[in-house]
N, C-alpha and C positions, 0 to 999 in steps of 0.2 A: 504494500500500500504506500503509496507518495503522500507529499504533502501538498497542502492547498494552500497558494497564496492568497490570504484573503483580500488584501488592499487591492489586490488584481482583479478578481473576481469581482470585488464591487463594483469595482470603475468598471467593469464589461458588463454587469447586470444595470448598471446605472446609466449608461450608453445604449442598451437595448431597449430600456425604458424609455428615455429621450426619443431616441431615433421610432419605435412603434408605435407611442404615444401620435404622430402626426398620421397615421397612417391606421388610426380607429375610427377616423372620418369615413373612408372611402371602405373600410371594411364594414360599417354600421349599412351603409348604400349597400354592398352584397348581400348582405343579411338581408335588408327587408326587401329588397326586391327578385333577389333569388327565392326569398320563399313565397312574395306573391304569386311571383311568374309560375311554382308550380303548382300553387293550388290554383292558377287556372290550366293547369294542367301541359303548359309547354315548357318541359324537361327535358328534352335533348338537349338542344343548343345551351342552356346556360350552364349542360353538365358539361359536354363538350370543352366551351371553354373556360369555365372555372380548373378544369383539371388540364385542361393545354397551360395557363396564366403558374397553378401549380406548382407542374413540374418544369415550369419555366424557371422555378428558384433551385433549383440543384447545378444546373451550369454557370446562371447569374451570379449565387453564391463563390462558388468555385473558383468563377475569375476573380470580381471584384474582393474579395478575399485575398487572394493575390496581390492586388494590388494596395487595399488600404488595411489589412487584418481582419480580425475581426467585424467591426464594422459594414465592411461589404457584405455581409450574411444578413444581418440587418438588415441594411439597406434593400439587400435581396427579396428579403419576407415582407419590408415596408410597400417597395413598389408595386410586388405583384401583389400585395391585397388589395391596396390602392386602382390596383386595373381590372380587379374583377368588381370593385365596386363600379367603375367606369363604365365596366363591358355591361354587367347587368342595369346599371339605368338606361345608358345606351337602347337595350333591348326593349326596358320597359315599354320607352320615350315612345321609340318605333312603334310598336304598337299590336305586331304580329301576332303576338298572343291571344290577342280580342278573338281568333279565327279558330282557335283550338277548341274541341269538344270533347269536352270532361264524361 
């Protein structure tokens, strides 16, 4: 068993909070339109891309990680909930759903 630096730890738990704090906006917009959109019953498309936006953070992670540490992982998990919030108001907006039969 290793030891854990805690002063480090904090600053990266404190940093994760900064950084995902801005980015409960855009994840609040997936939540409630992701789940209108399927109880009108159009659930492909926003599974589709909710899980493309996803697994968009294992590569994004990866690089930017690379480049600023840490942080980039964050950043990773911030943008793309931030884009599935996007993508699904998006969807809403549009309107397609209206056409679906439950």
């Amino acid at each position: 068993a290793g030891s854990v630096d805690m002063k480090k730890a904090t600053h990266d738990a404190a940093l994760y909070l900064r950084v995902i704090s801005i980015a409960q906006i855009g994840q609040s917009f997936e939540l409630i339109f992701e789940g209108a959109l399927g109880g009108a019953g159009y659930t492909l498309r926003p599974m589709v891309v909710s899980t493309l936006l996803t697994a968009l953070r294992i590569p994004l992670a990866a690089w930017w990680s690379g480049v600023v540490g840490v942080l980039g992982i964050w950043i990773a998990l911030s943008v793309t909930a931030a884009s599935r919030g996007v993508a699904m108001t998006w969807m809403w907006q549009r309107g397609r759903w209206r056409a679906e039969r439950v």
